[in-house]
C-alpha positions in Angstrom: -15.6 -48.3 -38.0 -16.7 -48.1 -34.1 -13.1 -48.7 -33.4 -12.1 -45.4 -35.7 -14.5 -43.4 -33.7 -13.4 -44.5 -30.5 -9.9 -43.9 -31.2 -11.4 -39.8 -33.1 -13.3 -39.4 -29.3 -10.4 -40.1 -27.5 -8.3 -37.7 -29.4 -10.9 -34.9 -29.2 -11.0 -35.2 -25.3 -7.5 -35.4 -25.0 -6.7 -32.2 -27.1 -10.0 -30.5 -25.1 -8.4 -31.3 -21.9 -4.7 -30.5 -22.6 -6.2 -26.8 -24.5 -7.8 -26.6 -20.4 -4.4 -26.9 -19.3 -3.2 -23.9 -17.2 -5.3 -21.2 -18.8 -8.9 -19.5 -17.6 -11.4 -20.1 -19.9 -12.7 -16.2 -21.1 -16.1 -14.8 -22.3 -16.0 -12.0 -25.1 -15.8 -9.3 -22.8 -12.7 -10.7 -21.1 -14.8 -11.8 -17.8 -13.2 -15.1 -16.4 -15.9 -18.1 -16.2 -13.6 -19.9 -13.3 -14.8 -19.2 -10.0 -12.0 -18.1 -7.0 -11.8 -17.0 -4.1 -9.2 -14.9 -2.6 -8.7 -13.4 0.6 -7.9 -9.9 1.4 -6.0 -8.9 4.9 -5.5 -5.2 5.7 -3.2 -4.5 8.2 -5.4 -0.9 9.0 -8.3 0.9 8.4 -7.4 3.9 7.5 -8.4 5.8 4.2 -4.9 5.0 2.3 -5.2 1.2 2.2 -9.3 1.5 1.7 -8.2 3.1 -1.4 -5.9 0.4 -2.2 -8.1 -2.4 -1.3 -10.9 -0.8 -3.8 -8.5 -0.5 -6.4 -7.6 -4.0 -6.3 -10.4 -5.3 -6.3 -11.1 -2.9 -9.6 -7.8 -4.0 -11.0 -9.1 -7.6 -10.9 -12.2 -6.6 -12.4 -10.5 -5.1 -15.2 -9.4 -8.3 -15.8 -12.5 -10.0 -15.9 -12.6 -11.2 -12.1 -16.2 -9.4 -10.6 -16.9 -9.8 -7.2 -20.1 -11.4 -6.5 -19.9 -13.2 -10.2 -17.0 -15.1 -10.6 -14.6 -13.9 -8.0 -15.5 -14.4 -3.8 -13.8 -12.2 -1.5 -13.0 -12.7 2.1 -11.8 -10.0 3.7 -10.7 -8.7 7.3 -9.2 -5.7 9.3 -6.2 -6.5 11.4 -6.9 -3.3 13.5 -3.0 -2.6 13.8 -2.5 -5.8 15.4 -0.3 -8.4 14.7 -1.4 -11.3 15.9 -5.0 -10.2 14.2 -2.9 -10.3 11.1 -1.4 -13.6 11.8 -5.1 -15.4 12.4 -6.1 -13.8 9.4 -3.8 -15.3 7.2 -4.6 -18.5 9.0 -8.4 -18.5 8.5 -7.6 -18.1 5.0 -5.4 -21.1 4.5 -7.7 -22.9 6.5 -10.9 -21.8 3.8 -8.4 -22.7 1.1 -8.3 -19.9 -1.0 -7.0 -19.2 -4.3 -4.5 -16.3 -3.2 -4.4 -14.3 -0.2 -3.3 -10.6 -0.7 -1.6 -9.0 2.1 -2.0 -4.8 2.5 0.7 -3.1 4.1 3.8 -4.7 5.3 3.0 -6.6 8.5 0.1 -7.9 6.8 1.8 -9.3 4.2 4.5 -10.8 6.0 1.7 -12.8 8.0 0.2 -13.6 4.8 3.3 -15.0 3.4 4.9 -16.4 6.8 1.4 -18.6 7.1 1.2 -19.5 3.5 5.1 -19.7 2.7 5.0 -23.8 2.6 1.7 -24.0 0.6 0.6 -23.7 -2.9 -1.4 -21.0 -2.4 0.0 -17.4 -3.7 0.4 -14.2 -1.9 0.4 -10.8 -3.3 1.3 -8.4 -1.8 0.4 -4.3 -2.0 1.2 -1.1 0.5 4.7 -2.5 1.5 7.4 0.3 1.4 10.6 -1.9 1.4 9.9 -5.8 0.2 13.7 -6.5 0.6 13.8 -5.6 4.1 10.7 -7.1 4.9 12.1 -10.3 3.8 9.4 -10.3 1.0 12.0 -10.2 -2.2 15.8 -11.0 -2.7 18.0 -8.2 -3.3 17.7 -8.1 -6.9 14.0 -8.1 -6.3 13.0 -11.1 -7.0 11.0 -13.2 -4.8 11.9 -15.0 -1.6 9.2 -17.8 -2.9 5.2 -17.4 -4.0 4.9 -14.2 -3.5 5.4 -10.7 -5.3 3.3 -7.4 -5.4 4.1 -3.5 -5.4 5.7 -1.5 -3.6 4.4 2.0 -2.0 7.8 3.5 -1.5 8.0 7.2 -1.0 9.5 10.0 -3.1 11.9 11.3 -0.3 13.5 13.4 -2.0 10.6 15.1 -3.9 9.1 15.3 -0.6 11.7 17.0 1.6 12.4 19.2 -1.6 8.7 20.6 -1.6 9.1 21.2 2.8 12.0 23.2 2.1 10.0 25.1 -0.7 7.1 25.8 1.6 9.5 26.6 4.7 12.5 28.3 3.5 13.4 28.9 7.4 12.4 25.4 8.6 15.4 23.3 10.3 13.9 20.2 11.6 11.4 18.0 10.8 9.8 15.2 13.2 8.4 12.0 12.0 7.2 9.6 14.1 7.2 5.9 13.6 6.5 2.4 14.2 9.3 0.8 15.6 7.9 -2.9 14.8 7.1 -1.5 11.0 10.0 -2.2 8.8 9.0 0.0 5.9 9.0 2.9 8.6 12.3 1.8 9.7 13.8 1.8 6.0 12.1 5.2 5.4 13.5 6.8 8.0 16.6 6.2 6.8 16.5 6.9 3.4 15.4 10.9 5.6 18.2 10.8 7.3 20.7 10.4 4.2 19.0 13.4 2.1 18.2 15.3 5.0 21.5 17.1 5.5 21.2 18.7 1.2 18.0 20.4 1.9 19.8 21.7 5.2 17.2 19.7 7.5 17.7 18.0 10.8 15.2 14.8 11.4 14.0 14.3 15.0 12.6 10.9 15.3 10.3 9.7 17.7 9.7 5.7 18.1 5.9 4.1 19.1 4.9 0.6 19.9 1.2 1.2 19.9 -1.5 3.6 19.2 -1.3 4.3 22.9 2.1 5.7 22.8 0.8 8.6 20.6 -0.9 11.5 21.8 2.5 11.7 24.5 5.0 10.9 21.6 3.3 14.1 19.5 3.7 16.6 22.4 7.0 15.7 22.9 8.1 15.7 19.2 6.1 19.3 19.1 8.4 20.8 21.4 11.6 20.0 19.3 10.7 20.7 15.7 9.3 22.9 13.0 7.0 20.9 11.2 5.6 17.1 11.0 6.4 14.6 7.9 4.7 11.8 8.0 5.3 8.4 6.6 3.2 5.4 5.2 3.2 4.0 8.6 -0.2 2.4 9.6 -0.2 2.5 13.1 0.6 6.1 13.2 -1.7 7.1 10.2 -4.6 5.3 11.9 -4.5 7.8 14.7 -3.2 11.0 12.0 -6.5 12.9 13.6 -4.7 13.2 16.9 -1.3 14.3 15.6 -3.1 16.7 12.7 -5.1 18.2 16.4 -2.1 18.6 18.7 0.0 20.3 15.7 -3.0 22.9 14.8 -2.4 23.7 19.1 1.4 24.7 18.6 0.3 26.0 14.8 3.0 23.6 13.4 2.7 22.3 9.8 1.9 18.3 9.4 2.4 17.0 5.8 1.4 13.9 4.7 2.4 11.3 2.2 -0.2 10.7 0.3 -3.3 12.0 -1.1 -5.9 10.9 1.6 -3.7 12.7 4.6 -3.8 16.3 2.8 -7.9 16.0 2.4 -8.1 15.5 6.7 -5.9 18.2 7.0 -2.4 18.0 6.3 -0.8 20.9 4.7 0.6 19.1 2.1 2.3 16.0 0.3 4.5 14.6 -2.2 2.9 10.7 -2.9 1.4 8.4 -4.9 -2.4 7.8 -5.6 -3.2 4.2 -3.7 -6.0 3.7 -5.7 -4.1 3.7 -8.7 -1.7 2.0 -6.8 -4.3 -0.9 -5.4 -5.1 -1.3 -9.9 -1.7 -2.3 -10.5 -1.7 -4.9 -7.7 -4.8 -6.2 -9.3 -3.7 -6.9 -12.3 -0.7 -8.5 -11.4 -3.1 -10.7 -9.5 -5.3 -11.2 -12.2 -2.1 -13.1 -14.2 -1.4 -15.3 -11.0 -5.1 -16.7 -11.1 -5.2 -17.1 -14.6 -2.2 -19.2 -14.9 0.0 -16.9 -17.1 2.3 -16.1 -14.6 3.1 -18.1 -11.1 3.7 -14.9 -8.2 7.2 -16.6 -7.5 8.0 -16.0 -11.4 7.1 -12.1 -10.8 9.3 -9.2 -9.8 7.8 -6.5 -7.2 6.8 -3.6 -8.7 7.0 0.4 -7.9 4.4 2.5 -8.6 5.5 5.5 -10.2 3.9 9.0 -10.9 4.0 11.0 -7.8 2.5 14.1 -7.4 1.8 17.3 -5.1 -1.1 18.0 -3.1 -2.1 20.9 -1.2 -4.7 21.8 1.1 -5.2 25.8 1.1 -7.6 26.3 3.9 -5.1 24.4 6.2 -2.0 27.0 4.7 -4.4 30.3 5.4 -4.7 28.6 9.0 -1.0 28.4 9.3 -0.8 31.7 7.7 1.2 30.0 4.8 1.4 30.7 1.5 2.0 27.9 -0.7 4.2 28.6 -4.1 2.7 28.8 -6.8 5.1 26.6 -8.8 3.5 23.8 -6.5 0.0 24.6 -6.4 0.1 24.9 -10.5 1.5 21.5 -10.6 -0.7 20.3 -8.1 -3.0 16.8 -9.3 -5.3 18.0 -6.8 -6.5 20.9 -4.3 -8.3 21.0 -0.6 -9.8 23.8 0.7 -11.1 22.0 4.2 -9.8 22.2 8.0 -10.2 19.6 10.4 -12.4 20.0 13.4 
């Protein structure tokens, strides 16, 4: 008899432990009882990626991770640096986190160029082009354990609403990060499309934040109007550029929601909160064990949508169409001072 229930114990733990196996144990409200810790590097601080970093962390709480509960976050501010972004990455491997996700594109290539011959998973969010920032094969799947979402601009959408606000406009300046390779494969993408709205783009190259104040004057002297990109180091210092334009009473338009409320006339973009969810919960799978991030396809956020900022128009003593401004997800009545 003690020999049958020795050999029933032993079968009981051994089914327990295998049914542990590779899956996070759940309350009823689908919070996760595991603890983790991840850490969270943002390449800028600027209100774009804030947006993404809250929505990624509500993404994971949607999915049962809560901050302060179950889930620990470390995070840190590159400051537009990359070497900033490179110890980042490095203090995280060193506290042995449970996945390290990297906003914005030189962010996340530290992240995964540090963590790369680990086990630890990177995800990514914020990064315009993962192919050419060696973050995702060609066919989009991953270059190892890593995956994410991709911010990558509606170009097209974008230059089509320009040419509906500026019928007579013929170039457009757009100044980028020459280090920054989602500003580099943006820039192109302009360039093709830019010749069927009848539009000229005037680039203008920057290494730091210290290049920009000159860079603006000079663009400003060669172009009707300002689009700007999801580049960090040049959204960082947006206030500058939306100040120098209001001078010479050029538009600036933005590419996402966040640039129109400081002052941008207007934009065709995603929402990065909504954008920051998605990344969550693709997150969420990695740390539950459903999915490994080297199994996972980037993603695209889709859904973009106009935003205009009247107050800024009257200023510019422009009247925005009212095809647009009916369509509009949201409105902004505010002028930077």
């Amino acid at each position: 008899m003690k020999k049958i229930l020795s050999i029933t114990f032993i079968l009981v733990l051994t089914v327990s432990i295998l049914t542990g196996c590779g899956t996070k144990e759940t309350t009823g409200n689908g919070q996760v009882d595991d603890q983790v810790t991840i850490g969270i590097g943002q390449f800028a601080e600027h209100p774009s990626l804030d947006n993404c970093r809250k929505g990624f962390l509500a993404g994971l709480a949607e999915e049962g991770y809560i901050e302060n509960d179950n889930l620990k976050v470390l995070f840190d501010n590159a400051q537009t640096d990359g070497g900033n972004a490179t110890q980042i990455a490095t203090n995280f491997m060193a506290k042995k986190v449970d996945l390290i996700c990297g906003i914005a594109t030189p962010m996340a290539q530290s992240a995964y160029g540090t963590a790369k011959d680990s086990d630890i998973p990177v995800i990514f969010t914020a990064v315009s082009d993962p192919v050419l920032a060696e973050l995702a094969k060609e066919d989009n799947t991953p270059v190892g354990n890593v995956t994410g979402t991709s911010d990558k601009l509606p170009v097209k959408e974008q230059l089509e609403m320009i040419r509906s606000i500026l019928p007579e406009a013929k170039t457009i300046g757009i100044l980028y990060t020459t280090s920054e390779a989602n500003s580099v494969s943006t820039i192109e993408v302009y360039k093709e499309l830019a010749s069927q709205y009848d539009f000229e783009i005037v680039e203008s190259g920057i290494a730091t934040t210290a290049d920009i104040p000159l860079a603006t004057d000079n663009l400003l002297q060669k172009v009707d109007c300002i689009s700007n990109l999801t580049d960090n180091t040049v959204v960082s210092s947006l206030p500058v550029i939306l100040e120098k334009a209001k001078d010479k009473n050029i538009p600036v338009f933005g590419s996402e929601v966040e640039q129109v409320k400081i002052g941008c006339l207007a934009a065709f973009g995603i929402d990065y909160y909504d954008l920051g969810v998605q990344t969550g919960k693709m997150a969420a799978q990695v740390l539950k064990g459903e999915k490994k991030a080297s199994e996972m396809n980037f993603e695209t956020i889709e859904g973009a949508s106009f935003y205009g900022n009247t107050a800024v128009a009257t200023q510019l003593g422009i009247t925005l169409p009212i095809d647009l401004v009916s369509s509009a997800k949201e409105m902004f009545d505010n002028i930077l001072e």
